[in-house]
N, C-alpha and C positions, 0 to 999 in steps of 0.2 A: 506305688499304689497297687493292691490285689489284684486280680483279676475279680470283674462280677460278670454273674451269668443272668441272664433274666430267667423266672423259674417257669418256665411252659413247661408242656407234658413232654417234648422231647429231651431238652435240658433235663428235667427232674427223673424220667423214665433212662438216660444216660447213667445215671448216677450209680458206681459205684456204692451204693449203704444199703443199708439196713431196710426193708420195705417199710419199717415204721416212721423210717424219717420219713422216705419217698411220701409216705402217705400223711405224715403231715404236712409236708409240703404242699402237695396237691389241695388238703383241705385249705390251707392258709390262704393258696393262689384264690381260689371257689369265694373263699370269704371276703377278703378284699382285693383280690384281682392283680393280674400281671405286674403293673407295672408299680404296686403297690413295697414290693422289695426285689433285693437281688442277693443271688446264692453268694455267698465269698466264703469259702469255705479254706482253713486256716489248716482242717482234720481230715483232710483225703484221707489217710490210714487207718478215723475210726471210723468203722460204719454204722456207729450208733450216734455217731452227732454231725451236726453241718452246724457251719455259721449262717446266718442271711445278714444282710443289714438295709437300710435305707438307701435308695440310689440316688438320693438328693444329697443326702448330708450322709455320704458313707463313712463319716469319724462315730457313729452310732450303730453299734451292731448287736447281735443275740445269736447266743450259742445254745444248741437243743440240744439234748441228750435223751434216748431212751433206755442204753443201756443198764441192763436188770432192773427195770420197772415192767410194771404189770402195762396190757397192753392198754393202749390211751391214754398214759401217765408220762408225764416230761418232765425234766428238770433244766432250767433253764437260767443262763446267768446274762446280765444285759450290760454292756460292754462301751465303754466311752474312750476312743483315740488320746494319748496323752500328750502335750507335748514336745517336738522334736528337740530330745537329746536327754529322755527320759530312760530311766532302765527297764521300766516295761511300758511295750507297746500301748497295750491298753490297761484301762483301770474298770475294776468290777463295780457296777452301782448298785444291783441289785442280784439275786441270788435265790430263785422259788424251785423246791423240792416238792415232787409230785403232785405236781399241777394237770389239772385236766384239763379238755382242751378247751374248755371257756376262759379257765385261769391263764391259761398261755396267749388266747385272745387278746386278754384284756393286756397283760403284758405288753404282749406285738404291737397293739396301736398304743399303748402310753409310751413306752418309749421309744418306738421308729414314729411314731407320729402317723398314720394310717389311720383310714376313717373305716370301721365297721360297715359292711355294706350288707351285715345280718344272712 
């Protein structure tokens, strides 16, 4: 199993990337709260994306990306565990190009399952 980190300001203020993840992050943590996800991050070497995923059912996860988008624009693919003795780890279910960050909202809680806390 990955390592998850829970995403507080010190975890995400650590981090290795890109200010725009950091700062999604932090908006993510603000909206639905700490213990809402956790960092599993797959892309330590890009600093334009982190994985997070569910800390209940961590076989669901989401991968953000802002590399070369404008800034507050994400692309985001959302990520289902396959398997054991699969040839790939995970399988992609869904896949949104230049989403804002309502769209990525709305994303985050339909597929980790997270309640909007607005």
């Amino acid at each position: 199993m990955r390592r998850m980190l829970p995403p507080t300001p010190d975890v995400i203020g650590g981090l290795t990337k890109d200010a725009s993840i950091r700062t999604v992050l932090t908006r993510l943590t603000k909206r639905f709260g700490v213990d809402s996800f956790a960092i599993a991050d797959d892309w330590e070497a890009d600093l334009f994306a982190i994985g997070i995923a569910n800390p209940i059912q961590p076989r669901k996860r989401m991968y953000i990306s802002t590399f070369r988008l404008a800034k507050g624009s994400y692309y985001c693919e959302l990520e289902v565990e396959t398997e054991e003795g699969s040839s790939f780890p995970y399988v992609v279910v869904g896949r949104f190009e230049k989403l804002d960050f309502e769209g990525l909202v709305v994303a985050f809680a339909q597929h980790l399952g997270s309640d909007d806390r607005g």
